[in-house]
C-alpha positions in Angstrom: 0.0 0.0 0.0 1.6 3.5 -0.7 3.0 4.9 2.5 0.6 7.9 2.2 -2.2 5.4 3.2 -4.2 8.0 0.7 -5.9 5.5 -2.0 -6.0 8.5 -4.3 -2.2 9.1 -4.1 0.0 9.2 -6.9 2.7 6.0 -6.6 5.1 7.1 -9.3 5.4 10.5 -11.5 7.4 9.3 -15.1 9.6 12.4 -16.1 10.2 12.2 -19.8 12.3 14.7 -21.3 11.2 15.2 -25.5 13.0 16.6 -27.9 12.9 16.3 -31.6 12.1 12.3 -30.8 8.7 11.7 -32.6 9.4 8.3 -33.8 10.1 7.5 -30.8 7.3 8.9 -28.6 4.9 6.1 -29.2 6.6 3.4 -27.9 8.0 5.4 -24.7 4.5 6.5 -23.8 3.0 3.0 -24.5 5.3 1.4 -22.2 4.7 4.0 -19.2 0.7 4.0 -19.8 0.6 0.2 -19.0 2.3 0.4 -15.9 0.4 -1.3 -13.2 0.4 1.6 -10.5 -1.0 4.6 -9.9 1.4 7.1 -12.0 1.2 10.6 -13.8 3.5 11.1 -16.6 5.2 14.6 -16.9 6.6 15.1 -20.6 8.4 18.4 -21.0 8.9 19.1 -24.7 12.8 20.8 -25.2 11.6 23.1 -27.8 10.9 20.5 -30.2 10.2 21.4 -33.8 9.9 17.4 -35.2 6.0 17.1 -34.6 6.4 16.2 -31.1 5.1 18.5 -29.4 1.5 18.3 -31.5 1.7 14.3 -30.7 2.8 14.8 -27.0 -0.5 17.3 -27.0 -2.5 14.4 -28.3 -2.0 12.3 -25.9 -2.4 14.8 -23.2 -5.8 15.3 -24.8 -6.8 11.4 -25.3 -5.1 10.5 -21.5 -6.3 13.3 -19.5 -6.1 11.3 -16.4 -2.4 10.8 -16.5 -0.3 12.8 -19.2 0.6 16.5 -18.9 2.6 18.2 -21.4 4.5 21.1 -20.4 6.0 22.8 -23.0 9.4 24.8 -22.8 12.2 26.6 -25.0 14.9 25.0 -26.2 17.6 24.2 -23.6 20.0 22.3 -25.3 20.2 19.5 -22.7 18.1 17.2 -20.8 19.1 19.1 -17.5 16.6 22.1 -17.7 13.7 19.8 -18.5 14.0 16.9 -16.3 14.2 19.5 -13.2 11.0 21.5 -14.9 9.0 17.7 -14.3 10.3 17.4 -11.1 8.7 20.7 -9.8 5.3 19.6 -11.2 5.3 15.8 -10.0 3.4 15.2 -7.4 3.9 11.2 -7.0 5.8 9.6 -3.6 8.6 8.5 -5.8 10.1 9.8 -9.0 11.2 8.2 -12.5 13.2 9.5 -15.4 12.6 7.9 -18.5 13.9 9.6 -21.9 11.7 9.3 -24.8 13.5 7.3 -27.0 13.9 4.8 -24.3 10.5 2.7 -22.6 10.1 0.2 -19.7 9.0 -3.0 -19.2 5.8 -4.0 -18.6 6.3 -4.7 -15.0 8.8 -2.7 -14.3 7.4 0.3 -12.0 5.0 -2.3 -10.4 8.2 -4.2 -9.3 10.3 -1.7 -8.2 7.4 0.5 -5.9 7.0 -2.9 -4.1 10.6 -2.8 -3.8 10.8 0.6 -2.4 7.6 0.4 -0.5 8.8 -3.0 1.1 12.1 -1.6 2.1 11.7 2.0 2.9 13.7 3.2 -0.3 15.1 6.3 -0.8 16.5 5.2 -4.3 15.6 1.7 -6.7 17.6 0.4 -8.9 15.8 -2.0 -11.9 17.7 -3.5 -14.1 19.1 -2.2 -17.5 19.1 -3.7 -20.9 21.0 -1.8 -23.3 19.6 -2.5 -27.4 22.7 -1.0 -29.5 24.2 0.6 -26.4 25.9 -0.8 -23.2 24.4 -1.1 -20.1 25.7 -1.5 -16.6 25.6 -4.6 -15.2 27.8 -5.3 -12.3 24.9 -3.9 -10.0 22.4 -6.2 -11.2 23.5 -10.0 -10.4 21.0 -10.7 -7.6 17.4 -9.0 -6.0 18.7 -6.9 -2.9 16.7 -5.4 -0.6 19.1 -2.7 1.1 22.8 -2.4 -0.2 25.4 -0.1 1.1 27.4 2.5 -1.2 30.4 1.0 0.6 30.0 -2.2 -0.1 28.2 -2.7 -3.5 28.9 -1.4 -7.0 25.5 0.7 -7.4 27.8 3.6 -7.9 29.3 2.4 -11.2 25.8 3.3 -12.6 25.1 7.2 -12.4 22.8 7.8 -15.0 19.2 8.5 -13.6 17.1 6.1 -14.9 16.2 4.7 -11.3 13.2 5.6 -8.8 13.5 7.9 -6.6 12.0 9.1 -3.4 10.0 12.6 -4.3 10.9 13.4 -0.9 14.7 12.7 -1.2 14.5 15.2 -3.8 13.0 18.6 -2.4 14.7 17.9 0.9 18.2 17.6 -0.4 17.3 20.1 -3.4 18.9 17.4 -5.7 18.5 18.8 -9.4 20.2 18.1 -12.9 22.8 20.1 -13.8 21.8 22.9 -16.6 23.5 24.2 -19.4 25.2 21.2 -19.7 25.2 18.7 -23.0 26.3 15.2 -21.1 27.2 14.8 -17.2 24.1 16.9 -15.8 22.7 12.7 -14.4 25.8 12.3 -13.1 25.8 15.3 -11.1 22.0 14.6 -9.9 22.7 10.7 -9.0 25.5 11.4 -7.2 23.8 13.7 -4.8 20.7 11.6 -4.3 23.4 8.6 -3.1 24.8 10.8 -1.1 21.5 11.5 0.9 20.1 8.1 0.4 19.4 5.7 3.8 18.0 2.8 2.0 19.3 1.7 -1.7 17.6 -1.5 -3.4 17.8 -2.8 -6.5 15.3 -5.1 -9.1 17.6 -7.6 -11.1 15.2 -10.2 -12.3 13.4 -8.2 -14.7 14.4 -6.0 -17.6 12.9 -2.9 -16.3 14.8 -0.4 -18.6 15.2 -0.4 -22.2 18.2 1.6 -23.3 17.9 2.3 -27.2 20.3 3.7 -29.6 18.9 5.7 -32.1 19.9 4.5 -35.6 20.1 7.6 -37.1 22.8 8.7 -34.3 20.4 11.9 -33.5 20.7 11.0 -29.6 23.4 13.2 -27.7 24.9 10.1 -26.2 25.6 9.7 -30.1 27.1 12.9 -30.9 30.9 12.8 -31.8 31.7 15.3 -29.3 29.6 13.9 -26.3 32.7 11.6 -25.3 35.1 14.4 -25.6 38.2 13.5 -22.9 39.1 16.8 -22.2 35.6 18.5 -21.8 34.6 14.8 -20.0 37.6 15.8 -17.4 36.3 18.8 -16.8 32.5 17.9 -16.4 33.6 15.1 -13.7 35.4 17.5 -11.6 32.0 18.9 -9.9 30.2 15.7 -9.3 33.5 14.3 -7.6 33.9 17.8 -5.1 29.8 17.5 -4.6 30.5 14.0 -3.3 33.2 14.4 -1.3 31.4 17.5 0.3 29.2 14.7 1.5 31.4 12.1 2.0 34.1 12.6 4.9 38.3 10.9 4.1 37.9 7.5 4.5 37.2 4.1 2.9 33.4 5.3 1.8 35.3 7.9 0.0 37.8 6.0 -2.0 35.1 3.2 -2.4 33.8 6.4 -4.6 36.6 8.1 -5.7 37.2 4.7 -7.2 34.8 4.6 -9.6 35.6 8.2 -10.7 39.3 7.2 -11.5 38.5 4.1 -13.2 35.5 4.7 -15.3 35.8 8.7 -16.0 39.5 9.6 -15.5 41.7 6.5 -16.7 39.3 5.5 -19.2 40.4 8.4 -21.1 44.1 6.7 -21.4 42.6 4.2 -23.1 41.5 3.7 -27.3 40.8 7.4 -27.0 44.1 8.1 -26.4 45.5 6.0 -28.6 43.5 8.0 -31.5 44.6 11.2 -30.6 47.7 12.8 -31.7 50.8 13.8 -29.2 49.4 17.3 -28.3 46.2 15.9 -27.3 47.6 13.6 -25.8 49.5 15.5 -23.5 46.3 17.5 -22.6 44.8 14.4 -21.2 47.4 13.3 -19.6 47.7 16.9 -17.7 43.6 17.0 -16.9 43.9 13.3 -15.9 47.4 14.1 -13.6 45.4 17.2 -11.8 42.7 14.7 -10.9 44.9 12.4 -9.1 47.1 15.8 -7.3 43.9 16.1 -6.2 42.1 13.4 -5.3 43.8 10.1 -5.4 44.6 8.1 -2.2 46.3 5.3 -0.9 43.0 3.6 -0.6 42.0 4.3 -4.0 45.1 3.2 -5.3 44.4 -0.3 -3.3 41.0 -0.4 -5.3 42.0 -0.3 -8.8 43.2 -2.9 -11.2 46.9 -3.1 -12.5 46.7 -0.9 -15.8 45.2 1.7 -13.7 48.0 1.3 -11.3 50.2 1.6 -14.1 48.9 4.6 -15.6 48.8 6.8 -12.7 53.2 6.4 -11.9 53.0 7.0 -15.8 51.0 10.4 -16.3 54.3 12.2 -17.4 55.2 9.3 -19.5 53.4 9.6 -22.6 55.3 6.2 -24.6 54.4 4.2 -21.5 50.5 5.5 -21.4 50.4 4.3 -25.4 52.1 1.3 -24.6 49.5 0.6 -21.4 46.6 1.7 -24.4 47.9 -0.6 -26.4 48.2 -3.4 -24.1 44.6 -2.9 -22.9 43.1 -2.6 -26.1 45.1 -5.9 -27.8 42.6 -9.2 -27.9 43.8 -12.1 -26.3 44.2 -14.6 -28.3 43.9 -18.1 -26.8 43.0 -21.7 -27.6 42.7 -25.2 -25.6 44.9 -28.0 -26.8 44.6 -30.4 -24.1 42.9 -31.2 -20.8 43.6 -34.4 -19.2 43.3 -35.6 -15.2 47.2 -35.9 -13.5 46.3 -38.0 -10.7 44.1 -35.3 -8.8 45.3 -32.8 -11.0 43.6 -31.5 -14.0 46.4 -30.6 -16.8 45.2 -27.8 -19.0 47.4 -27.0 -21.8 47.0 -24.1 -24.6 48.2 -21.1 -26.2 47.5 -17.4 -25.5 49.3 -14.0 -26.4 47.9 -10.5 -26.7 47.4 -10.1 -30.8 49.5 -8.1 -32.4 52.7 -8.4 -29.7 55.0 -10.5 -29.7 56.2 -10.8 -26.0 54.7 -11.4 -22.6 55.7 -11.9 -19.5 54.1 -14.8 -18.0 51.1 -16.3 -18.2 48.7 -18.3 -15.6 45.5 -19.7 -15.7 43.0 -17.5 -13.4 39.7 -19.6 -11.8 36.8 -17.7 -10.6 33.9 -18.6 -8.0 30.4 -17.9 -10.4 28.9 -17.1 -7.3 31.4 -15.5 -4.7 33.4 -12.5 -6.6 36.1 -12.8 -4.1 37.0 -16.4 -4.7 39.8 -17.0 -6.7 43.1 -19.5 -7.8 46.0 -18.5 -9.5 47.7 -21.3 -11.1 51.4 -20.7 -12.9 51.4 -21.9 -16.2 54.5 -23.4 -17.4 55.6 -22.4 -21.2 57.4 -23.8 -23.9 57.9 -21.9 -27.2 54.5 -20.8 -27.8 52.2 -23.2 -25.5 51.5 -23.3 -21.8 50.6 -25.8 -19.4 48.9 -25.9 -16.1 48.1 -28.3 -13.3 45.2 -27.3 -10.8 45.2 -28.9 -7.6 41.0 -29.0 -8.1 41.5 -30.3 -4.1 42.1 -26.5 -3.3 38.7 -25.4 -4.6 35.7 -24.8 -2.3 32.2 -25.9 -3.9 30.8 -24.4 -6.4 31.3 -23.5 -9.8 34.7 -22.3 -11.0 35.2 -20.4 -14.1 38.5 -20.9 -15.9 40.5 -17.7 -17.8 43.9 -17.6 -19.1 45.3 -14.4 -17.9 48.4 -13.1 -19.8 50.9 -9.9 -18.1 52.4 -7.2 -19.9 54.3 -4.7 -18.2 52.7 -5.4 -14.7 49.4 -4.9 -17.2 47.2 -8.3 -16.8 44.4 -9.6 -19.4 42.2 -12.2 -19.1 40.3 -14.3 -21.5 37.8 -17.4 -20.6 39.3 -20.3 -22.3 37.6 -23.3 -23.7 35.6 -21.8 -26.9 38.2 -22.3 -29.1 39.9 -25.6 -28.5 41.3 -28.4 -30.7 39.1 -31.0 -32.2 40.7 -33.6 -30.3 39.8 -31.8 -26.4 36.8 -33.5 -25.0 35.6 -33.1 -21.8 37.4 -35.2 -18.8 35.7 -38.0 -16.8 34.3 -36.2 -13.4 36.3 -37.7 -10.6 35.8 -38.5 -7.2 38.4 -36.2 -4.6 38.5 -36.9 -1.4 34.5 -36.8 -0.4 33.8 -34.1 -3.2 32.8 -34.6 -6.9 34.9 -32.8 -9.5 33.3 -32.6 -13.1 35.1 -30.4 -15.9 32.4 -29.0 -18.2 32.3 -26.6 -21.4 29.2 -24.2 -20.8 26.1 -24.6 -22.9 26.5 -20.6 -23.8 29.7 -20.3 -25.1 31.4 -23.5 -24.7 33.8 -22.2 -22.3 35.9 -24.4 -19.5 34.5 -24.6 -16.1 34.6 -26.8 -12.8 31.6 -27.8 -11.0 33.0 -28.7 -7.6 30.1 -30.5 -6.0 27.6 -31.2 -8.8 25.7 -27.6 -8.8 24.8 -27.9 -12.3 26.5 -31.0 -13.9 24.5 -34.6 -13.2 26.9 -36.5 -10.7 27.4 -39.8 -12.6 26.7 -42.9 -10.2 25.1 -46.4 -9.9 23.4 -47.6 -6.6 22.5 -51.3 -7.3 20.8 -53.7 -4.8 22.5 -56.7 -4.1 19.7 -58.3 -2.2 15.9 -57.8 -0.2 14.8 -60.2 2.3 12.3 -59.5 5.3 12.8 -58.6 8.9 11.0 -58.1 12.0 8.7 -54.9 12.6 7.6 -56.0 8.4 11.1 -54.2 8.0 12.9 -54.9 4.3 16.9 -55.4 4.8 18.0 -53.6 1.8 22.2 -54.7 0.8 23.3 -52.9 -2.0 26.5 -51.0 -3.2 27.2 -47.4 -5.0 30.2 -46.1 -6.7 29.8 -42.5 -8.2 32.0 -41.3 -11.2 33.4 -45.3 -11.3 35.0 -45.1 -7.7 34.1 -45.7 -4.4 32.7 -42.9 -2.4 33.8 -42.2 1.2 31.6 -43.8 3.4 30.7 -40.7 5.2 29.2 -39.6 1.9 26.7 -42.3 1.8 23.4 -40.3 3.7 20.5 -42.0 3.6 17.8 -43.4 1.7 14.9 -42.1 0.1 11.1 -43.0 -0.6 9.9 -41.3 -2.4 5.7 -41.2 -3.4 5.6 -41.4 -7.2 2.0 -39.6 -7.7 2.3 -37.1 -4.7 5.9 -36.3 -4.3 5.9 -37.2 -0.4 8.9 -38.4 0.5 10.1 -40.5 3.8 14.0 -40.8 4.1 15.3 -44.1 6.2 18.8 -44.8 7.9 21.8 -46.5 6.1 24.7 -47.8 7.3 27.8 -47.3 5.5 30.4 -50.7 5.3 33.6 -50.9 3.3 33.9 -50.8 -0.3 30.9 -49.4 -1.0 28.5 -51.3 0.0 25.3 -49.8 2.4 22.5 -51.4 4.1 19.3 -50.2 5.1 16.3 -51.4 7.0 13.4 -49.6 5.8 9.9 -50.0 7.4 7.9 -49.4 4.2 5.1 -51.2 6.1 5.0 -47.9 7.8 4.6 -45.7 4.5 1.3 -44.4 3.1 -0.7 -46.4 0.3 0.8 -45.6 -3.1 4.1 -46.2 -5.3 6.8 -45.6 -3.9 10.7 -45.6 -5.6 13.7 -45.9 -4.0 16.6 -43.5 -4.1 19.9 -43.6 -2.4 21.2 -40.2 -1.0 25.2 -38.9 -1.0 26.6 -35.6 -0.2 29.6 -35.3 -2.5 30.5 -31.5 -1.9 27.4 -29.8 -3.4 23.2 -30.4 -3.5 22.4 -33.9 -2.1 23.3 -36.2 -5.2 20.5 -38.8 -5.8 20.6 -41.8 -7.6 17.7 -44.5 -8.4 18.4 -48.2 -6.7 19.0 -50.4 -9.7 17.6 -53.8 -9.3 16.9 -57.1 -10.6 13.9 -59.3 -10.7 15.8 -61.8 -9.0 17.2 -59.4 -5.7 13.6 -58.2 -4.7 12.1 -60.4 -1.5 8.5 -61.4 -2.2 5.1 -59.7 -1.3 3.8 -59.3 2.0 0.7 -59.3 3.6 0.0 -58.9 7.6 -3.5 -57.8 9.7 -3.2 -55.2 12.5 -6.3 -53.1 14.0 -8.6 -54.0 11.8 -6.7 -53.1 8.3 -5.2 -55.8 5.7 -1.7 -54.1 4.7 0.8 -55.8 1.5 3.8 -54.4 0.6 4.9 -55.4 -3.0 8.6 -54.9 -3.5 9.6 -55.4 -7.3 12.1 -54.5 -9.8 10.6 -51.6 -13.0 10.3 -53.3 -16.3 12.9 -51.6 -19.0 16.0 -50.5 -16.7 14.9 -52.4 -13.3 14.7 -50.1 -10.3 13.9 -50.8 -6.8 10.4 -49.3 -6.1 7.3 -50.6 -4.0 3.6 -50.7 -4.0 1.7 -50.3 -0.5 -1.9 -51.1 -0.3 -4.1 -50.6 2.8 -7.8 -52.1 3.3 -10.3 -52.2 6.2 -12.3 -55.3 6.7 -15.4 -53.6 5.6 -13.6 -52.0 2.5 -12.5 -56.3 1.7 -15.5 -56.9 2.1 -17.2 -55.2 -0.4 -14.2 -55.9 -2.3 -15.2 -59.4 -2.5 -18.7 -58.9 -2.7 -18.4 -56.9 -6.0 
């Protein structure tokens, strides 16, 4: 419910900037008007002189309920606009939407929820760029609160996010004017600032990003990416935020995305295009940033190259070299992958293309799911190849992601490996070490090299086969069988238990086993105790990841015979048997009353 408790509140007010986008304005409005909440949407027309601003008035005329136009002289930028919405929204939170872009479906509905759930000051909903690129490092999982500290919301400053109305007009947060690219960055940078509670959507595509294919957008002007006027522009959102922001690791948190992502990306294919003179400008802008502003701590936070480049600002050779290093391809290819024991050899190739040295090269494994997980292996070379042995012992479960990395001048790059291979590379038996599951896999995707360490993803080849059945007291069935998993014997701490499990209904009822030498398990079951119904029979390991399950294989000839037995009033039989076609241990239980036997027999 909004937090107004007023049922005739306005949820979200959509600020769309126009100008000169008529082509565009249908689908933009289309996707806000279907929104599933209770929304205005505020279109301020730049000065247009495309048609828009007669179509804009249409709609205003055909959606009275929801679209005001407001119509304003040209400003040259979507600063001046986007603040002229804000002062007539009236809506608890806030979006900015530009007209050439449009929203999912569900995308407002989700992220209100989000806000309204959380107390949010600011929402994040995940990007999808179409011809442009769109963030992504913020949008791996659903959170409900994230701290600026310790999360990478501020890579993305652009505004496309919802906002608290009242985050707004306390703070006074507004787009910069007069400005043709950087007056988002200078509004999304104050509304962190101020914000208590940050969330983000990532399971839904709630934002279209949309290049225009006739370049018209000023994201696609040649001179909106200008290094030196980019320099210049970054210096006030980076003096607003540290006006906010006291010395400390919050600040070079910040500061870090400011050095790598505005400052040092400017030493990079940019500078490699420009000629000496520019050059040295950029180098100059880029060194009064760091006099500035760079720290220990921020130096701590940055990759290598960026390491590199900020001892080499009055080393223009180096700062080409770095470009050139960073801008090169790795090019790299599997030729072999074999098990060593309880070692898996990779062997391959890799260089940067188009140079002819390196200076070493290992192979790089990352956890999928933990971004802080990670083996360096040496490789070894010899003339152009490498080889490398991973000790897969030394990985935690999960799922490991293989790159060859390749250094440069204290410069590393990384490349996944595995897409391009030799005809001959196949994919290793999984193997069994110590009590975990190791199975090599190329990806689906791509047909890149990863480990799953546990069976997370990869079925956990195994047999379970019963060895014989025979009947007990209590109407208990002794169950003997033996399991090996990836053709070894498992550790008998993995064997867990085994499972019943109800074919029609899903129940499930798990029994002791006993673990014995070799292999071998035995159970004593008392499926006289389990519900009427079908019931198969599963043996349970833990081999490092999810419970691995595999169905009891048995023969005709194993399986103990019916059994029938009275007890308070009821007739029970338990029919052990073996499936037809690949013969699995499963059992039928059937329960009757006298009366219900009676007219059994009757009929």
């Amino acid at each position: 419910m909004p937090a107004t408790g007023n049922d005739d509140a306005v949820d979200v007010s959509v600020v769309i900037p126009a100008h000169n986008c008529r082509d565009y304005l249908d689908r933009c409005l289309t996707s806000v008007l279907v929104q599933r909440v209770k929304k205005e949407i505020v279109v301020v027309d730049d000065g247009s002189t495309d048609g828009s601003a007669g179509l804009l008035d249409l709609y205003a005329t055909y959606h009275k309920d929801c679209v005001r136009v407001i119509h304003i002289q040209g400003s040259g930028g979507a600063g001046r606009p986007r603040n002229v919405g804000i002062e007539h929204a009236t809506g608890r939170y806030v979006f900015f939407c530009d007209a050439d872009d449009y929203l999912g479906p569900e995308a407002l509905e989700r992220m209100v929820a989000m806000g309204d759930r959380n107390g949010s000051d600011i929402v994040l909903g995940k990007i999808v760029g179409h011809g442009r690129r769109a963030p992504a490092s913020m949008f791996q999982q659903n959170a409900d609160r994230v701290e600026l500290g310790d999360s990478t919301v501020y890579n993305s400053l652009s505004c496309f996010k919802l906002f608290r109305r009242d985050l707004l007009e306390r703070h006074r947060i507004r787009f910069g004017e007069g400005m043709l690219v950087g007056e988002d960055i200078l509004f999304t940078v104050h509304a962190y600032c101020h914000a208590q509670v940050i969330s983000v959507v990532a399971d839904y595509d709630c934002y279209h990003l949309v290049s225009r294919p006739d370049g018209t957008s000023i994201m696609q002007q040649p001179g909106s990416r200008d290094p030196i006027a980019w320099l210049a522009m970054i210096r006030e959102p980076i003096r607003l935020m540290a006006r906010h922001i006291a010395p400390g690791p919050l600040r070079d948190h910040l500061l870090r995305r400011h050095f790598r992502l505005d400052a040092f990306a400017q030493l990079g294919s940019v500078f490699l295009e420009s000629d000496d003179i520019r050059r040295k400008d950029i180098a100059r802008e880029v060194a009064a940033l760091c006099e500035e502003w760079y720290t220990p701590g921020v130096h701590e936070r940055l990759g290598s190259i960026d390491r590199q480049r900020a001892g080499a600002l009055d080393d223009l050779d180096r700062l080409v070299r770095l470009a050139r290093i960073e801008s090169a391809t790795v090019r790299r290819r599997l030729t072999g992958l074999r098990w060593e024991g309880d070692r898996l050899v990779v062997t391959g190739a890799a260089r940067l293309d188009g140079i002819s040295r390196d200076d070493g090269v290992a192979l790089v494994l990352r956890s999928r799911h933990d971004p802080y997980a990670e083996l360096v292996v040496p490789a070894q070379r010899k003339g152009g190849e490498f080889a490398a042995r991973i000790d897969v012992s030394a990985l935690d479960s999960g799922i490991w992601d293989l790159r060859v990395a390749v250094e440069l001048e204290g410069v590393v790059r990384h490349g996944r490996l595995g897409a391009e291979r030799e005809g001959c590379v196949t994919r290793p038996v999984p193997r069994l070490v110590g009590e975990m599951v190791v199975l090599p896999y190329f990806t689906r995707d791509n047909g890149n090299l990863s480990i799953d360490v546990g069976g997370h993803v990869v079925d956990v080849p195994g047999v379970a086969r019963l060895l014989r059945t025979r009947w007990s007291l209590g109407h208990r069935l002794l169950v003997d069988g033996e399991v090996t998993v990836a053709g070894a014997v498992p550790a008998a701490g993995a064997i867990r238990q085994l499972v019943w499990r109800e074919r029609r209904t899903g129940r499930e009822r798990a029994e002791q086993v006993t673990a014995l030498p070799g292999g071998a398990f035995m159970a004593r079951p008392a499926v006289g105790r389990l519900a009427p119904g079908t019931w198969d029979a599963y043996l349970e390991l833990d081999l490092g990841g999810p419970p691995a399950r595999f169905r009891i294989e048995a023969e005709a000839e194993a399986v103990a015979a019916p059994r029938r037995w009275r007890g308070a009033a009821l007739l029970r039989s338990v029919r052990p048997y073996a499936t037809s076609g690949k013969g699995r241990l499963s059992t039928v239980v059937k329960r009757m009353t006298a009366r219900s036997l009676a007219r059994k027999i009757l009929k």
